[in-house]
C-alpha positions as CSV (number, residue, x, y, z in Angstrom):
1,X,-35.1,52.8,20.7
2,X,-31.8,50.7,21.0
3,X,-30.3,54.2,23.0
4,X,-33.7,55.0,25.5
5,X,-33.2,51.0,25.8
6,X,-29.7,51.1,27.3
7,X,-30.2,54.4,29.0
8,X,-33.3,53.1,31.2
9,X,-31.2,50.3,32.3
10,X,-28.5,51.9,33.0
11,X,-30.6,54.0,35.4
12,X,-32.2,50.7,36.6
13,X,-28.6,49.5,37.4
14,X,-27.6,53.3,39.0
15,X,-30.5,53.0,41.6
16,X,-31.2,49.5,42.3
17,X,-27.8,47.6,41.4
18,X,-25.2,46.7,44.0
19,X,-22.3,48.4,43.9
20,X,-20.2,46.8,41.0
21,X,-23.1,45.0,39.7
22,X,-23.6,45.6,36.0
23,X,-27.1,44.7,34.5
24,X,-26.2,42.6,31.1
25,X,-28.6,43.2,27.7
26,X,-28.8,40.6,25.6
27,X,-29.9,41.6,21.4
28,X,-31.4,38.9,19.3
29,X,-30.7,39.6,15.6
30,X,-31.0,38.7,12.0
31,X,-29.1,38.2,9.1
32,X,-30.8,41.3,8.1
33,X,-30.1,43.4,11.0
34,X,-26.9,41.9,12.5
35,X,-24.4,44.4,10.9
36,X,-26.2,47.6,11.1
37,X,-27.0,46.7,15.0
38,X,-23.2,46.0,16.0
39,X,-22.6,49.2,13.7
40,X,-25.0,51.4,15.6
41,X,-23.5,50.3,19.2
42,X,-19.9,50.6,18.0
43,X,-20.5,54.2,16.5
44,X,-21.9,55.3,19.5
45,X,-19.6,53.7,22.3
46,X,-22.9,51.5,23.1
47,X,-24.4,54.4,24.4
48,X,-22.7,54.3,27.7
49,X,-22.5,50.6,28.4
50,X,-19.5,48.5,28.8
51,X,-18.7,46.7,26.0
52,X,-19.1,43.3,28.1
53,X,-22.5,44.3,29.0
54,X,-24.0,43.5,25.7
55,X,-24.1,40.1,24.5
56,X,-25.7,39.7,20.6
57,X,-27.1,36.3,19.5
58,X,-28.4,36.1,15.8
59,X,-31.1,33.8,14.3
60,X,-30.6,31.8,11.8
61,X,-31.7,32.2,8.2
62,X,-35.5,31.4,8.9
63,X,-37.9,28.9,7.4
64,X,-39.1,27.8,3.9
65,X,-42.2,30.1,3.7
66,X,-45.8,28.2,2.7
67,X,-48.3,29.3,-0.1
68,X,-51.4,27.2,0.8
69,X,-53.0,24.5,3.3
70,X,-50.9,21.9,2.1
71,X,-47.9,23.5,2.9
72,X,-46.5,23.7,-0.7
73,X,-43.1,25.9,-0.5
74,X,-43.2,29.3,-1.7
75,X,-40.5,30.6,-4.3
76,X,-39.2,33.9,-3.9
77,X,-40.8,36.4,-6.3
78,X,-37.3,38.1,-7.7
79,X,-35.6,34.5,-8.7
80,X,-37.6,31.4,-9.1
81,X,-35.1,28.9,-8.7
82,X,-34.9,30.1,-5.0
83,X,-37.1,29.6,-1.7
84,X,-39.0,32.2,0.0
85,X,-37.5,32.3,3.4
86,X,-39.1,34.0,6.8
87,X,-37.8,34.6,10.1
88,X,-38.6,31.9,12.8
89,X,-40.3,33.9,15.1
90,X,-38.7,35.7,18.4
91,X,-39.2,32.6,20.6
92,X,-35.8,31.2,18.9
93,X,-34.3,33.7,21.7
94,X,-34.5,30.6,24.2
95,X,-32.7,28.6,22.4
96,X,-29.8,30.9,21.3
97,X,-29.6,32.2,25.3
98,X,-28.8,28.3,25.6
99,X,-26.6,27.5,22.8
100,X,-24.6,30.4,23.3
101,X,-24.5,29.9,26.9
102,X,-25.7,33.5,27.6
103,X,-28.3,32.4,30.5
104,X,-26.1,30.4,32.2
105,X,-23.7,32.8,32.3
106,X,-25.8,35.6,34.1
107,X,-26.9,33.2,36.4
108,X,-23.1,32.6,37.6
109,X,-22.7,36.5,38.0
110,X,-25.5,36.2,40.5
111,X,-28.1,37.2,38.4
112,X,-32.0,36.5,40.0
113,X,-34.5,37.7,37.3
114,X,-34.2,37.8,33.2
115,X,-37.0,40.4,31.7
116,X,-37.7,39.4,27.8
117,X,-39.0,42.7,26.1
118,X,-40.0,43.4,22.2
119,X,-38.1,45.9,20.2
120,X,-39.8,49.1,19.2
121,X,-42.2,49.8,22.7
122,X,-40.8,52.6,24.2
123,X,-43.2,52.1,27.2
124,X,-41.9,48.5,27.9
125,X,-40.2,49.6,31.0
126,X,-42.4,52.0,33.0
127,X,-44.0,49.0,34.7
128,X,-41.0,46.9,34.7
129,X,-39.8,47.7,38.4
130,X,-43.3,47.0,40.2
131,X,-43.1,43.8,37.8
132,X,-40.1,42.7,39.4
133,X,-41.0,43.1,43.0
134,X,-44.3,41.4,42.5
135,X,-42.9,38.6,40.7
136,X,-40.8,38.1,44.1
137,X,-43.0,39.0,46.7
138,X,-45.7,36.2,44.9
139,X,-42.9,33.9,44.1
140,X,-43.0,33.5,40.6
141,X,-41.5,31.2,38.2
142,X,-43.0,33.4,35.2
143,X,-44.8,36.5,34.8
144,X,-46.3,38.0,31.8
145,X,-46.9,42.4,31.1
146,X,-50.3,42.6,29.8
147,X,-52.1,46.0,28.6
148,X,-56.0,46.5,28.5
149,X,-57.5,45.7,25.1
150,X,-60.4,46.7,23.5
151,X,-62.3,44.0,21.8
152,X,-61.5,42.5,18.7
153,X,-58.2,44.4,18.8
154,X,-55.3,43.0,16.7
155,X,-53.4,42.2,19.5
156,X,-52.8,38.4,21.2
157,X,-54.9,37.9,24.0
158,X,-53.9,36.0,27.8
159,X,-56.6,33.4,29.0
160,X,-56.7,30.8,31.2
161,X,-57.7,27.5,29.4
162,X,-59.3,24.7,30.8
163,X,-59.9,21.0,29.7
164,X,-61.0,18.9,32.3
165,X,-58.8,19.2,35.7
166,X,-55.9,20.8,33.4
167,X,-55.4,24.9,33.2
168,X,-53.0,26.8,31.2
169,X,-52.4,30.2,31.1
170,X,-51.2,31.3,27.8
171,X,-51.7,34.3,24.5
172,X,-54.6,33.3,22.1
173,X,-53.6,35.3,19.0
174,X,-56.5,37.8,17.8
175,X,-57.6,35.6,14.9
176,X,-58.4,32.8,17.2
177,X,-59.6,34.1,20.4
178,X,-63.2,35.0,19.2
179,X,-64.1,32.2,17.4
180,X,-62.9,30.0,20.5
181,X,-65.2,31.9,22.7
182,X,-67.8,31.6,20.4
183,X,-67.2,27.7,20.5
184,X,-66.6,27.4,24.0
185,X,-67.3,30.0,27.2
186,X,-69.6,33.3,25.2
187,X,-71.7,33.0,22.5
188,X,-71.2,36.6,21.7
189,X,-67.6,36.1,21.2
190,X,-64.4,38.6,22.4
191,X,-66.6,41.7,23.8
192,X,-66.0,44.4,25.9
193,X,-67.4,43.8,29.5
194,X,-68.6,47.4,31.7
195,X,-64.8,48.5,32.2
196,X,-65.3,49.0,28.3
197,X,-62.6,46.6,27.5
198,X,-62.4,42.9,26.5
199,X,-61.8,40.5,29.5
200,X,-58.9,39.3,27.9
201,X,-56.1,41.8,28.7
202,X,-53.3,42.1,25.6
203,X,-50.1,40.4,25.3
204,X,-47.1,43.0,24.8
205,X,-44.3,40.3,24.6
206,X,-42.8,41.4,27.9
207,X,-42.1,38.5,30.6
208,X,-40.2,38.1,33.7
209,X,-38.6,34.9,34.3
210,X,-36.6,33.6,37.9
211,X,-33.9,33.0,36.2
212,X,-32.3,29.9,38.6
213,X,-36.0,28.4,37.2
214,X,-35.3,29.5,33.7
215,X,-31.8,28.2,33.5
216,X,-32.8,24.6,34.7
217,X,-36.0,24.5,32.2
218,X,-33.4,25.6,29.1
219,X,-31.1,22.8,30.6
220,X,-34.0,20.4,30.2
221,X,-35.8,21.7,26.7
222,X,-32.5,23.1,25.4
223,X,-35.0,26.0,24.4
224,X,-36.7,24.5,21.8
225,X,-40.2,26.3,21.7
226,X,-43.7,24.6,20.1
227,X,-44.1,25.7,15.9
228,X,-47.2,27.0,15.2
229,X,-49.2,28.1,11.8
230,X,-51.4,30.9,11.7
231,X,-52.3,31.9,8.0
232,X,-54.0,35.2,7.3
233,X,-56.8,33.9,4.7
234,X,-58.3,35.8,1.6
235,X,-61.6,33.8,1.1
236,X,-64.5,33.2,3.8
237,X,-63.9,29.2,2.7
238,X,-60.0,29.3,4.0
239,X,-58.7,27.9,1.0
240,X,-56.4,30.8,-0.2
241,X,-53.4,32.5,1.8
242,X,-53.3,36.8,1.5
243,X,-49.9,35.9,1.8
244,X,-47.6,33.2,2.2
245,X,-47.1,32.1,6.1
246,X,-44.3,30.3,7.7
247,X,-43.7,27.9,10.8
248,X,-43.1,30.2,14.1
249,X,-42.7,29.9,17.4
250,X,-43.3,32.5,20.0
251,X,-41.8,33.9,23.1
């Protein structure tokens, strides 16, 4: 993925960059992946990137994982005298684009538009140009890639929410959506309408931010994103975890 990655944007940057303008890629990491990434890139002269195109920013160690609902701390299964540990989630990208300066920086080169993708979708890009030139014709601070989605679908879900003069549109993960229709807008829950898909098109992770907009907002929030909980449960009475969960926060 990492090489059709760098090869569409270097394409991107052979037909719509100004002359000397390089398009930068930024790789969030983990402890886990860190090495082997840097290796990969290295071994294969970064797959015809400059060097000082790629910038790498790695996560942290992740969070104390959680066995039940009152958040008792899991022990990893191989030693007991240790803590289960989980990744964060991939919205700590904000906050290492700001601590390591990375946004601010593009921004300086003259940089418009920053385009946050998820690893392993090879068809992240084929709508990425007509993304860009709507988010600019329309003006937009943010704009978020959706794909249709079937009903009941294992896949987060954009709405618009409403409560009373407020709206906010945001991703609704699977688990949640049809039991908050059910309480709220459709009695029937997430169905397909007559296109034969659900009314709430999928979220695929892939945004498109102004970046003077996105710079200022980091500058204010330093990055920090909202923690959320969302155990998968085992019983119909929600009182055992299939697994142990974690604190996350999202793109």
């Amino acid at each position: 993925y990492i090489q059709f990655y760098i090869e569409t944007i270097l394409a991107f940057q052979s037909r719509y960059a100004e002359p000397g303008k390089k398009l930068p890629l930024c790789i969030m990491t983990s402890g886990d992946t860190n090495a082997k990434t840097v290796a990969l890139l290295s071994a294969n002269n970064y797959f015809g990137m400059d060097k000082d195109q790629i910038t790498i920013v790695q996560q942290g160690q992740g969070v104390p994982a959680l066995y039940d609902n009152d958040a008792h701390i899991a022990l990893d299964t191989e030693d007991p005298y240790d803590i289960q540990m989980k990744p964060h989630g991939h919205g700590d990208i904000h906050a290492l684009l700001h601590s390591n300066g990375v946004a601010k920086a593009w921004q300086a080169k003259g940089m418009k538009w920053t385009v946050f993708f998820q690893d392993t979708n090879g068809l992240a890009f084929h709508t990425l140009a007509l993304s860009l030139g709507v988010s600019s014709k329309m003006g937009l601070i943010m704009n978020s890639i959706t794909c249709p989605r079937k009903a009941k679908q294992a896949i987060g879900a954009i709405t618009k929410l409403t409560k009373g003069d407020q709206q906010k549109t945001m991703n609704v993960e699977y688990n949640q959506l049809d039991p908050l229709l059910r309480a709220t807008v459709s009695p029937e829950g997430d169905v397909n309408d007559e296109s034969g898909f659900s009314p709430y098109p999928g979220n695929i992770n892939q945004l498109v931010f102004n970046l003077d907009s996105y710079v200022s907002i980091l500058e204010r929030t330093k990055g920090v994103m909202p923690e959320f909980v969302n155990p998968k449960y085992a019983d119909a009475e929600k009182t055992i975890f299939k697994k142990p969960t974690r604190l996350a926060c999202m793109m």
